[in-house]
C-alpha angles and dihedrals in degrees: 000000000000118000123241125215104223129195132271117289094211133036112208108187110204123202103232096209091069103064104163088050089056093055094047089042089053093045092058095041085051092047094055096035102052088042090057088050110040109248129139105271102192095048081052104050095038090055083045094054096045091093154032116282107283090055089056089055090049089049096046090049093042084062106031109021084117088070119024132044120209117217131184097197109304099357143070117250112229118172 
């Protein structure tokens, strides 16, 4: 049996006007996902926080990509 990638199970749209809400939004989001699935929470959110803005979206999507979709009004944000 092959296993399939399916798509994210959550959209989150950010307003991108409000940076520094976005940062503090994804870190959240980081903290409670990577709780519920067992990952290591303070790895993640220092490798988050090692870079501007961009780089903590990179970072978010590298881990939890599988289950949340980040959107900036109609597309996805892939960095």
């Amino acid at each position: 049996m092959m296993a399939s990638k399916t798509k994210a199970i959550m959209q989150v749209h950010l307003d991108q006007r409000n940076n520094g809400g976005i940062g503090e939004d994804l870190l959240e989001y980081a903290e409670t996902l990577s709780e519920a699935l067992g990952m290591d929470t303070v790895k993640i959110h220092q490798e988050m926080q090692n870079g501007d803005l961009s780089h903590l979206i990179a970072t978010f999507n590298k881990y939890f990509s599988d289950y949340i979709e980040l959107l900036d009004t109609d597309q996805a944000i892939d960095l």
